[in-house]
N, C-alpha and C positions, 0 to 999 in steps of 0.2 A: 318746566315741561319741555321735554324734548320736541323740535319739529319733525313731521312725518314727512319721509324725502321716497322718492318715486327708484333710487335706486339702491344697492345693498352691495358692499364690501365683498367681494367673493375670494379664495383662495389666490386665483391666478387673474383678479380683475376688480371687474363690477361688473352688474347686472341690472340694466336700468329699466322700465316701466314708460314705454308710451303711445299716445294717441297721435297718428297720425292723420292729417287731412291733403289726402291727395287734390292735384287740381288747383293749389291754393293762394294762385296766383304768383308767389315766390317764395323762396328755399330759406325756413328762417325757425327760428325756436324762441316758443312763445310764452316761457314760464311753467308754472305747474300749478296743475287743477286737481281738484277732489272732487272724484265722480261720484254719483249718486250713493254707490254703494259702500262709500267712505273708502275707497283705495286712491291712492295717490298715482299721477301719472305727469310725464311730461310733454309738455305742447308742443308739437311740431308741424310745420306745413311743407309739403314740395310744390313744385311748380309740374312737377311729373305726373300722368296719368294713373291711375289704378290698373293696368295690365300689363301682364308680361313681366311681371314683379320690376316696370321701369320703380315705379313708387317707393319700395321697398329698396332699390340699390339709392336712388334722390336721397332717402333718408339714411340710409349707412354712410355715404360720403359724407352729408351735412353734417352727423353726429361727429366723425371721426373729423373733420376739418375745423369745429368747435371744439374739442377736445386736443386737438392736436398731435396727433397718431394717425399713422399708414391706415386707410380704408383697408386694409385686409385683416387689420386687428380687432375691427367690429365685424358682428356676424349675429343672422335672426336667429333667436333660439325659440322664441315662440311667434305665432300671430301672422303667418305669411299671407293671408286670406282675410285677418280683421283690421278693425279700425286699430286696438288695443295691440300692441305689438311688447314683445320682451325682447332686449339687446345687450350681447355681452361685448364687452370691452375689455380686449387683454391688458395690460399693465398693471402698473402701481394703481393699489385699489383707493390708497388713500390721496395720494396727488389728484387721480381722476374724480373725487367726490369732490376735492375742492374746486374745481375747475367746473364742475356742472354746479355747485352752489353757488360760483359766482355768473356761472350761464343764466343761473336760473330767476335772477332777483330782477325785480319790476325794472323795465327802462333799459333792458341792457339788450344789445344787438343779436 
């Protein structure tokens, strides 16, 4: 049985699925959770406020500096006002799933 991964291969990337918790004391990615309504997402906290989309840039840098790609190659595609956020990452779709599958696994920074 395949695992249910929070982001998906896209033509010109990936498309990833996450929660984030502004405020959260420091800038870190915390795994992936299955929310209530069985959708997968990935864990992520800033240390940045929720306004002025500071939170939403906190988490673009974070992503793209755990991935290791230019911050200009992530960008919000959905979620700019919730918790649940959707983020695409230009590149190689399949290098980038691997690199967030080992982001993702318990104990890893």
């Amino acid at each position: 049985m395949a695992r249910v991964r929070p982001w998906a291969v896209v033509a010109d990337g990936i498309v990833i699925a996450v929660r984030l918790t502004p405020k959260g004391g420091r800038d870190a990615i915390e795994g992936i959770e299955q929310l209530a309504d069985g959708k997968c997402v990935l864990k992520a906290r800033v240390r940045a406020a929720a306004s002025e989309g500071e939170a939403n840039d906190a988490l673009m840098r974070l992503i793209a500096k755990a991935v290791d790609v230019a911050p200009r190659r992530v960008s919000l595609v959905a979620g700019a006002t919730a918790r649940i956020k959707r983020l695409s990452i230009a590149g190689d779709g399949a290098t980038l799933a691997r690199t967030l599958e080992t982001l993702a696994q318990p104990g890893k920074p």
